[in-house]
C-alpha positions as semicolon CSV with decimal commas, in nm:
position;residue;x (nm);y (nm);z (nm)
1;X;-0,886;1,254;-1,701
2;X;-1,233;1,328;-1,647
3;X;-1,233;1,345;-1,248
4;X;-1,006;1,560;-1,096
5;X;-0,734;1,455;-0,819
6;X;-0,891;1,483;-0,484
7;X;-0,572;1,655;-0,241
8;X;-0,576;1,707;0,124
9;X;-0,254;1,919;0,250
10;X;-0,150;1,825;0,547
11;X;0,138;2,053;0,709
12;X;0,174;2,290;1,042
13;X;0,294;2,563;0,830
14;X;0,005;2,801;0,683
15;X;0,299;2,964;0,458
16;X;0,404;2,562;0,322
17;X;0,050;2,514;0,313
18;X;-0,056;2,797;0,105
19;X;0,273;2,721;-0,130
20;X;0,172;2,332;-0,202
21;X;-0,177;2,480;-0,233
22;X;-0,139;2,711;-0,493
23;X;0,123;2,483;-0,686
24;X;-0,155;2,250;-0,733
25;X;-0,436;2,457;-0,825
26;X;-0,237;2,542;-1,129
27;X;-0,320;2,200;-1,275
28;X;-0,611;2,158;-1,433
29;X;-0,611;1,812;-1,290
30;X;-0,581;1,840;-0,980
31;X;-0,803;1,985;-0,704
32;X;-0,717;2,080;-0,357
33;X;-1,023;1,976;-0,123
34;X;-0,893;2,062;0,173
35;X;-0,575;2,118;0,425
36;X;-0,482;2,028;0,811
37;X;-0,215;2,179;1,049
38;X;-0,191;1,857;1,225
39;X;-0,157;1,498;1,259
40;X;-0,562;1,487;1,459
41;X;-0,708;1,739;1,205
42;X;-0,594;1,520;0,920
43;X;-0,751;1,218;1,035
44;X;-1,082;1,431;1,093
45;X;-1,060;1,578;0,764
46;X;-0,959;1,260;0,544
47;X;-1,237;1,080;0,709
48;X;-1,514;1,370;0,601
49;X;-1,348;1,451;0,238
50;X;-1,210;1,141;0,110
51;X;-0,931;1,274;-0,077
52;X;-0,727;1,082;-0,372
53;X;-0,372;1,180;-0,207
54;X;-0,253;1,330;0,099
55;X;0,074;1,542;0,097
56;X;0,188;1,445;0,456
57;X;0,442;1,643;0,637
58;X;0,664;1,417;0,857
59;X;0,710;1,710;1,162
60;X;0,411;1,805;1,317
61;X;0,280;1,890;1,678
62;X;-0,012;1,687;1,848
63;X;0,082;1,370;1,618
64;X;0,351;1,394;1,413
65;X;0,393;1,311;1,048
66;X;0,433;0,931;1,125
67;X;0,179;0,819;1,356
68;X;-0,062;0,981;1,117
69;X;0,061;0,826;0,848
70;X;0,019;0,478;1,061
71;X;-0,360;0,587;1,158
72;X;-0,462;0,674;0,779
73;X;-0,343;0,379;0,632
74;X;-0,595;0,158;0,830
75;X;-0,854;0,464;0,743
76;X;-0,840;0,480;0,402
77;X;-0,677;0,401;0,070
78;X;-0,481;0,696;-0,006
79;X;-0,219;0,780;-0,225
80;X;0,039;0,924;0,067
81;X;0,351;1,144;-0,074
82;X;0,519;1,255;0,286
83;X;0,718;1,605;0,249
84;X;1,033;1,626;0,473
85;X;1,314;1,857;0,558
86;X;1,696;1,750;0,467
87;X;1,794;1,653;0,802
88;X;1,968;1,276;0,932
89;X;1,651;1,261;1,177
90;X;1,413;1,331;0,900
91;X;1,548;1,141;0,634
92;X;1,540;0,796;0,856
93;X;1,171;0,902;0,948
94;X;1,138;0,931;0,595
95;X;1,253;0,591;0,493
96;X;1,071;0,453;0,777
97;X;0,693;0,615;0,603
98;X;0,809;0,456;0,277
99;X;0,827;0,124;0,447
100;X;0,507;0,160;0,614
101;X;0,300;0,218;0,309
102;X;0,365;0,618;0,179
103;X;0,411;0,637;-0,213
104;X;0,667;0,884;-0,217
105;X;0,852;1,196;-0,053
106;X;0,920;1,566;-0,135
107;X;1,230;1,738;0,010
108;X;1,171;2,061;0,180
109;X;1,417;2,367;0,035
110;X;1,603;2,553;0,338
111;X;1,455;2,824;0,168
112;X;1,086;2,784;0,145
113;X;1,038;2,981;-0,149
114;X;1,224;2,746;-0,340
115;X;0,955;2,510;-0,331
116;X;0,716;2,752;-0,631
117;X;1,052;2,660;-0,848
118;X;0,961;2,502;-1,166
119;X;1,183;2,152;-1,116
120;X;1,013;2,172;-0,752
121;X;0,651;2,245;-0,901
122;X;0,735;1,954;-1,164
123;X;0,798;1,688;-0,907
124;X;0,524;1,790;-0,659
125;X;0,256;1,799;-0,974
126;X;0,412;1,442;-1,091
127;X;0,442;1,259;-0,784
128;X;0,067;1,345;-0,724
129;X;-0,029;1,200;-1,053
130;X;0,161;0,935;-0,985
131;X;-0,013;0,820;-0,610
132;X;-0,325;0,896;-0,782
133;X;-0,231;0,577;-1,058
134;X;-0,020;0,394;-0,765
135;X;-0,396;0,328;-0,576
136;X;-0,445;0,051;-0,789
137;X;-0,149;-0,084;-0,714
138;X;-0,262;-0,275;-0,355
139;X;-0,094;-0,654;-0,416
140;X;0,227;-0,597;-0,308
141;X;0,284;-0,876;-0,011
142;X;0,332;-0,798;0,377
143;X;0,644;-0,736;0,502
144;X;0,581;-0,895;0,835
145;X;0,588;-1,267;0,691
146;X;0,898;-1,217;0,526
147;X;1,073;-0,985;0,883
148;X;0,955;-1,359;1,106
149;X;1,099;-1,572;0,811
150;X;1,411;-1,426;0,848
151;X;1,454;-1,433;1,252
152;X;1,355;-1,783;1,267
153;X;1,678;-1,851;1,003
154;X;2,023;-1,995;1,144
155;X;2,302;-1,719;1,095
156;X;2,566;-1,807;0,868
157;X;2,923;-1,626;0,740
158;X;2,931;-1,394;0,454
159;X;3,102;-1,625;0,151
160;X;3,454;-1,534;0,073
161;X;3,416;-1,617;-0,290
162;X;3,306;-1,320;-0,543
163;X;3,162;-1,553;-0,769
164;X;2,840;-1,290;-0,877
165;X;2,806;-0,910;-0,898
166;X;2,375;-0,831;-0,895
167;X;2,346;-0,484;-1,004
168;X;2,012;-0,374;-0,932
169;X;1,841;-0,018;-1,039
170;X;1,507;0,100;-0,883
171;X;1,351;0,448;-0,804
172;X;0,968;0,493;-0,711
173;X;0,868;0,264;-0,478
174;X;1,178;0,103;-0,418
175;X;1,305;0,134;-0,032
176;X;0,962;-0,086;0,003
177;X;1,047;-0,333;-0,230
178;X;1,370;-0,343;-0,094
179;X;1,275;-0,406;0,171
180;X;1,098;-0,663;0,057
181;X;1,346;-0,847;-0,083
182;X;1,702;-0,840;0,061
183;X;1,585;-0,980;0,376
184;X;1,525;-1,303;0,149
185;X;1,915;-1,321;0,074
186;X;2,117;-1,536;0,294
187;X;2,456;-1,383;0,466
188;X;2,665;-1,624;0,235
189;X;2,544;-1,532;-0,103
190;X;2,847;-1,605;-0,323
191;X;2,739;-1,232;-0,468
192;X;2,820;-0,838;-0,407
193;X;2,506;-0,668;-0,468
194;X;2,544;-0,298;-0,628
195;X;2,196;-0,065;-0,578
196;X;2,134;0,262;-0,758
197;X;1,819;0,413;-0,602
198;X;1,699;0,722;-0,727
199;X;1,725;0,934;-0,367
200;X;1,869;1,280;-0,237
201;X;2,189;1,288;0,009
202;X;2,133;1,174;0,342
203;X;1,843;0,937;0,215
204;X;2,043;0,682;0,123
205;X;2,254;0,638;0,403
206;X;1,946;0,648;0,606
207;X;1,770;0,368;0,341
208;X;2,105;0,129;0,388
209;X;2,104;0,159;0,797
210;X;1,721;0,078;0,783
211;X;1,771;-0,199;0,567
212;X;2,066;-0,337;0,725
213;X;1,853;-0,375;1,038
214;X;1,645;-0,650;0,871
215;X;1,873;-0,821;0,596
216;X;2,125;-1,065;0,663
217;X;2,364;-0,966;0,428
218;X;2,553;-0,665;0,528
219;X;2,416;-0,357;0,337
220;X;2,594;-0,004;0,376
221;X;2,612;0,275;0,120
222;X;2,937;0,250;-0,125
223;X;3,251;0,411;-0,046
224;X;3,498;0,536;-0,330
225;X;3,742;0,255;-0,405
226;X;3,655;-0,003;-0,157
227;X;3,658;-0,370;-0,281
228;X;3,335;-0,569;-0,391
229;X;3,305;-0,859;-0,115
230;X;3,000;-1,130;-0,129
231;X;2,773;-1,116;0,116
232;X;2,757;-0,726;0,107
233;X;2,528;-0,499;-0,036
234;X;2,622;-0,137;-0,187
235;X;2,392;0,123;-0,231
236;X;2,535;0,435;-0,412
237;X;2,552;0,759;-0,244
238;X;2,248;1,011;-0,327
239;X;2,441;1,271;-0,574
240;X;2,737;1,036;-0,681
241;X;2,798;0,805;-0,953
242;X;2,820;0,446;-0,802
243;X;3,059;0,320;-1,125
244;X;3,403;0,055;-1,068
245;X;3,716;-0,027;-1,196
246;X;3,934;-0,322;-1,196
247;X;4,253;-0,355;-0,987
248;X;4,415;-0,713;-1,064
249;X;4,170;-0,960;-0,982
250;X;3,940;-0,756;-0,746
251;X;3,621;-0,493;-0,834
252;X;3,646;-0,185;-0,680
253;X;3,377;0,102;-0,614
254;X;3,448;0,483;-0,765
255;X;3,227;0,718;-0,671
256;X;3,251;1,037;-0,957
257;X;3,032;1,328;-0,977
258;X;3,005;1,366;-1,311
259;X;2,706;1,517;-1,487
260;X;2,413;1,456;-1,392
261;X;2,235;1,199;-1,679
262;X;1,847;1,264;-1,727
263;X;1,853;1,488;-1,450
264;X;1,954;1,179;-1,203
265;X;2,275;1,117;-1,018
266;X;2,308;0,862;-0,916
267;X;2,209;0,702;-1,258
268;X;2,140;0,333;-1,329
269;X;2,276;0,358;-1,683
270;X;2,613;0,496;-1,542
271;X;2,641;0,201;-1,310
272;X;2,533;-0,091;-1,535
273;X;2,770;0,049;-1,858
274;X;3,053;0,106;-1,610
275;X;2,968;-0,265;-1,447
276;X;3,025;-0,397;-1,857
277;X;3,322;-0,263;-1,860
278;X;3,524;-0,424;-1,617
279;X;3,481;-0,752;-1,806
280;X;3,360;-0,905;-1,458
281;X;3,201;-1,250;-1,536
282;X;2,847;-1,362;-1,418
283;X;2,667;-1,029;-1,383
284;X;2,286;-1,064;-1,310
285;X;2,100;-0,729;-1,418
286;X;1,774;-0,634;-1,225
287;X;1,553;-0,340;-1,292
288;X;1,270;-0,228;-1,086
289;X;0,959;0,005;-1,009
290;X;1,044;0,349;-1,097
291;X;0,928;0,597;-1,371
292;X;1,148;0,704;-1,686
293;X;1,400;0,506;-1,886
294;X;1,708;0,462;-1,651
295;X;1,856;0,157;-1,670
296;X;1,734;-0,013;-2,022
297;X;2,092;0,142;-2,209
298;X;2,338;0,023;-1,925
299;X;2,117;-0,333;-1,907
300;X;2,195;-0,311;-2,272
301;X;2,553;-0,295;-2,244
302;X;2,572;-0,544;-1,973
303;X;2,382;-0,796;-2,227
304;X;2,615;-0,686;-2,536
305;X;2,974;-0,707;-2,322
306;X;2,894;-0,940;-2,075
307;X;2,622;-1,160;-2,172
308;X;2,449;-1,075;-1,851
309;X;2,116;-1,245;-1,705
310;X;1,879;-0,954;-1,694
311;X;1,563;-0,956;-1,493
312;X;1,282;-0,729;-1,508
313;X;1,013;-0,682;-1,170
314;X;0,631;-0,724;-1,372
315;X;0,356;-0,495;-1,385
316;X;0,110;-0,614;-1,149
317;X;0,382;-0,538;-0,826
318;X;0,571;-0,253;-1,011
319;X;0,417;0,095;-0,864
320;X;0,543;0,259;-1,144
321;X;0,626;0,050;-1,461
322;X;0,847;0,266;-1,663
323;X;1,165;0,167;-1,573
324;X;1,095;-0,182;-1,605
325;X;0,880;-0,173;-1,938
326;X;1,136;0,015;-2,104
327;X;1,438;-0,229;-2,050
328;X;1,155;-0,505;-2,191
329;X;1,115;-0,319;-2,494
330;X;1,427;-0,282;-2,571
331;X;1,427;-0,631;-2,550
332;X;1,723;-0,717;-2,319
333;X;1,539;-0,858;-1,998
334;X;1,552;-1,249;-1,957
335;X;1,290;-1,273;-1,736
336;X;1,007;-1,097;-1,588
337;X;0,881;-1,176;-1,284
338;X;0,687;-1,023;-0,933
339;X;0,823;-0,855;-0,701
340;X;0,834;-1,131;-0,426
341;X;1,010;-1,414;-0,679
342;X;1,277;-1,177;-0,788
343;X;1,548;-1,318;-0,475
344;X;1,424;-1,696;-0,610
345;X;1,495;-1,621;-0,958
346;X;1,854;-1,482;-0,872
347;X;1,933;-1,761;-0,674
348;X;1,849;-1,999;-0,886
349;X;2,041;-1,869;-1,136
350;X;2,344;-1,861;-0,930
351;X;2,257;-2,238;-0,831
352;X;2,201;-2,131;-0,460
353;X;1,997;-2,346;-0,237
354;X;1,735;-2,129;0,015
């Protein structure tokens, strides 16, 4: 890289300021041009320095971490990675920044010095790198079409017939593409849809009550050995498993908290390979933005046991293609398609009318 990453920190803490500060100046690509103790002062300074990214911390006097976020996004292009403490409040303002437009978040440790700990260091150098690449990324469609599509729809029942199980894994980027596309899905899809997103405690349960809000099909994080109905939507607990088992004629959620795999629980490989083994016909596989490999082994297994449809989100919407490019190599996806035809191309696989 032969320009270095322009970073503005943004936080009311000189002590967290001084920590993200000095975590960055450690790599060689990245440059720290600048840092704010408030919401005002990081308007002010973004407009003057033009940075790359913006480390954005959601709890701040005079304007807090969201209504800055709001104002810089009609500012600037930025590359916006919000840093927030493990709380219920937090987390839900959180998943509300991701929906507006932030790349990504940081967790804050109850202790602060836990943040200059290598994993810690790791993610907060990555995710940088990352928003830097994500600017590019600027086609993904509005949200507000899709939220006035949806309330101008007739209700309808959740189907009583299990006839589809859509397990779907995503990580970066994904409570805004989620968000993008569940509200698509009508209340009686004949189809349980299982989620593994890549997300802390808390964050998840916040992600499915914020979805749930918009989406017409009921979405609520799993519980351990409750039955697969259509019409819902699961997303897996942040630190559990999301993996099933079969009791007579019904699929069943079991969350386990067994190792972690790759770092990451919960894992999409876990949930897909379990999924293939409960011999559970018409599975449709769908993998999504998000860096690493998770998910291209379980797909795998779902293809080899099951003979399931697999469907791969493209390039051009992905913010971050690994997860998706390495399922394609591998050479088990179907289909690959952008982000906004993904609920089409499930439906009409299922032979469901819109």
């Amino acid at each position: 890289m032969s320009e270095k990453i322009r970073v503005l920190i943004v936080d009311d803490s000189a002590l967290m300021r001084r920590i993200l500060q000095n975590i960055m100046s450690e790599d060689p690509e990245i440059e720290v041009i600048g840092t704010a103790k408030d919401g005002i002062e990081a308007l002010k300074k973004a407009q003057e320095l033009k940075p790359d990214v913006i480390t954005l911390d959601i709890e701040m006097p005079l304007m807090d971490g969201l209504s800055c976020l709001e104002n810089l996004l009609k500012q600037g292009l930025y590359g916006i990675i919000m840093v927030s403490s493990i709380t219920k409040e937090r987390a839900n303002d959180t998943i509300r920044a991701l929906e507006l437009g932030a790349f990504d978040f940081v967790t804050k440790s109850d202790n602060i010095f836990d943040m200059s700990s290598i994993d810690k260091r790791d993610e907060i150098i990555q995710k940088v790198k990352l928003a830097y690449r994500s600017l590019r990324k600027t086609n993904i469609s509005d949200r507000t079409g899709i939220r006035e599509k949806f309330k101008t729809v007739e209700s309808s029942s959740p189907s009583s017939d299990l006839k589809y199980i859509v397990a779907l894994g995503i990580s970066t980027g994904g409570p805004r593409a989620l968000s993008e596309i569940l509200p698509e899905f009508p209340a009686d899809l004949p189809a349980a849809i299982v989620i593994v997103q890549h997300m802390p405690p808390r964050f998840t349960a916040s992600l499915a009550a914020r979805l749930n809000e918009n989406c017409r099909l009921i979405v609520k994080e799993a519980e351990d050995m409750e039955e697969l109905k259509a019409g819902y939507v699961y997303i897996a607990p942040g630190d559990y498993h999301l993996t099933f088992v079969r009791d007579d004629d019904k699929i069943r959620n079991k969350l386990v908290k067994s190792p972690p795999i790759g770092g990451l629980r919960p894992s999409v490989d876990i949930m897909m390979s379990s999924l293939s083994e409960t011999s559970f016909k018409n599975i449709i596989g769908v993998i999504m933005t998000g860096m690493g490999s998770d998910g291209a082994k379980g797909l795998a297994d779902l293809k080899e046991k099951n003979n399931a449809f697999i469907i791969a989100q493209d390039e051009s919407t992905s913010i971050v293609f690994g997860m998706p490019r390495v399922a394609i190599e591998k050479g088990v996806v179907d289909k690959t398609v952008p982000l906004h035809n993904i609920p089409t191309c499930i439906m009409d696989f299922m032979g469901v009318r819109r």
